[in-house]
C-alpha positions, 0 to 999 in steps of 0.5 A: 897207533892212531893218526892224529888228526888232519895227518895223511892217514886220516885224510885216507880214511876220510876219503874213503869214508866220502865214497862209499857214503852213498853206497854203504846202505844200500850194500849191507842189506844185500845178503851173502849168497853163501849164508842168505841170513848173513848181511854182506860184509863190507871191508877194504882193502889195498891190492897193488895200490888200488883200493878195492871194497868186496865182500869179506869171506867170500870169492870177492877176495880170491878175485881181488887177490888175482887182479892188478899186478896178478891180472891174468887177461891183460897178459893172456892176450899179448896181441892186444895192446891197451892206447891211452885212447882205447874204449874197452867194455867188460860184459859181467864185470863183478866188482870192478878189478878188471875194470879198474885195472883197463881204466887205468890203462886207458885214460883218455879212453873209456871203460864200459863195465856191464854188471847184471847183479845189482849187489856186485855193481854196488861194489863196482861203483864203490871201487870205481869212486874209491880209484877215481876212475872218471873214465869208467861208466857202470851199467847194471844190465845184462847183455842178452839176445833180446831185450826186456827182463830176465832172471839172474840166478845166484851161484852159490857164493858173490860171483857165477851168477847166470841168466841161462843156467837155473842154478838154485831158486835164489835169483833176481829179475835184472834188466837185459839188452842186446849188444847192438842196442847197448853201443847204439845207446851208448854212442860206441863208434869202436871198441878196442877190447871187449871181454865176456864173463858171463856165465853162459850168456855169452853164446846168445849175446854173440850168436845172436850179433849181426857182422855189421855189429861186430865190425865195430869190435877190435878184440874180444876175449871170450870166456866161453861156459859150454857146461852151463848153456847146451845150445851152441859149442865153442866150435859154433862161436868161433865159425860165427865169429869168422865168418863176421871177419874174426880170426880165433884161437882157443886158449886155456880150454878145460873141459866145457870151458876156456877162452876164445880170443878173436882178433878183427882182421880187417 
């Protein structure tokens, strides 16, 4: 049955219908990485309470569906406890679940969400208005050890996108920036949290950070990809991020991949 007009549902969907207005043509002539001649897919969904748009059949909804109350990052690090005056940045944020998700947890804080491709950081910002998320900013640049312009290449599927591993000739050419430059230009004086999913990049970014960068970091959780970047291991990661102040443990670790979670101990 339709809701009449001026009814709260009504209003819903013209709320949603206002948010995504600015974003709306620009993500449906992005094509589906799974079917290059098939446009995106726009829908919207409820997850938990939030209101997140993704790509209808493709890895968005598997990563929506495993977010908010399925988050598994919040709860896989119990040592680190969101105030409502954290600053958190995510580097390879997607469409936002995360994001929102850390939003919501630090209100008087800030969220600094990293995007490289610009189709997802579309949806990124679409989610972002939809979840009146005031205190997140989006950013669609990779993180490097250099900066200038690299060349993002697509997995197959909307997420795995990587600027060190040349999956396919499919890519784009996306901003980069070191993670130094990205705090200095952004005004970071701390960051309570940070999380890296970045396909690989996350080796250059860190290894490449000075301890004095790092000392402004509270809590990492590192998502580290062995299988798809050949010059440095987890092993090489974490004496790096020891020898700048950092304690280590490595969960969940399969094969080339897993998580580092490093704790500032100063």
């Amino acid at each position: 049955m339709e809701h009449p007009r001026g009814t709260p549902g009504k209003r819903i969907l013209e709320h949603i219908k206002s948010a995504i207005r600015p974003f709306y043509r620009s993500i449906q002539q992005v094509a589906d990485w799974i079917t290059p001649d098939k446009p995106s897919t726009l829908a919207i969904g409820d997850f938990d309470g939030y209101q997140i748009a993704y790509r209808k059949g493709t890895a968005d909804e598997l990563v929506a569906k495993h977010s908010f109350g399925n988050d598994i990052f919040f709860s896989g690090v119990p040592e680190y406890r969101p105030a409502e005056d954290h600053i958190i940045i995510e580097v390879g944020a997607h469409i936002g679940t995360f994001s929102i998700l850390a939003a919501s947890k630090v209100k008087r804080g800030h969220v600094y969400a990293i995007e490289a491709s610009a189709d997802s950081a579309n949806y990124l910002r679409v989610n972002a208005a939809l979840n009146h998320c005031d205190n997140l900013s989006v950013h669609q640049l990779a993180l490097a050890d250099r900066e200038g312009a690299l060349e993002l290449y697509h997995d197959t599927g909307t997420w795995g996108h990587s600027t060190v591993k040349a999956y396919s000739q499919a890519s784009e050419t996306v901003r980069a920036t070191t993670l130094s430059a990205f705090i200095k230009s952004n005004h970071i004086e701390r960051c309570d949290f940070i999380k890296f999913n970045c396909e690989g990049a996350e080796f250059p970014i860190l290894m490449s950070a000075t301890a004095e960068v790092l000392q402004n970091i509270k809590m990492m959780l590192i998502l580290f990809h062995c299988d798809l970047w050949a010059k440095n291991t987890e092993l090489d990661l974490i004496a790096h991020l020891e020898e700048a102040g950092f304690k280590c443990v490595v969960r969940n670790q399969i094969g080339g991949r897993g998580w580092i979670v490093a704790e500032n101990r100063s």
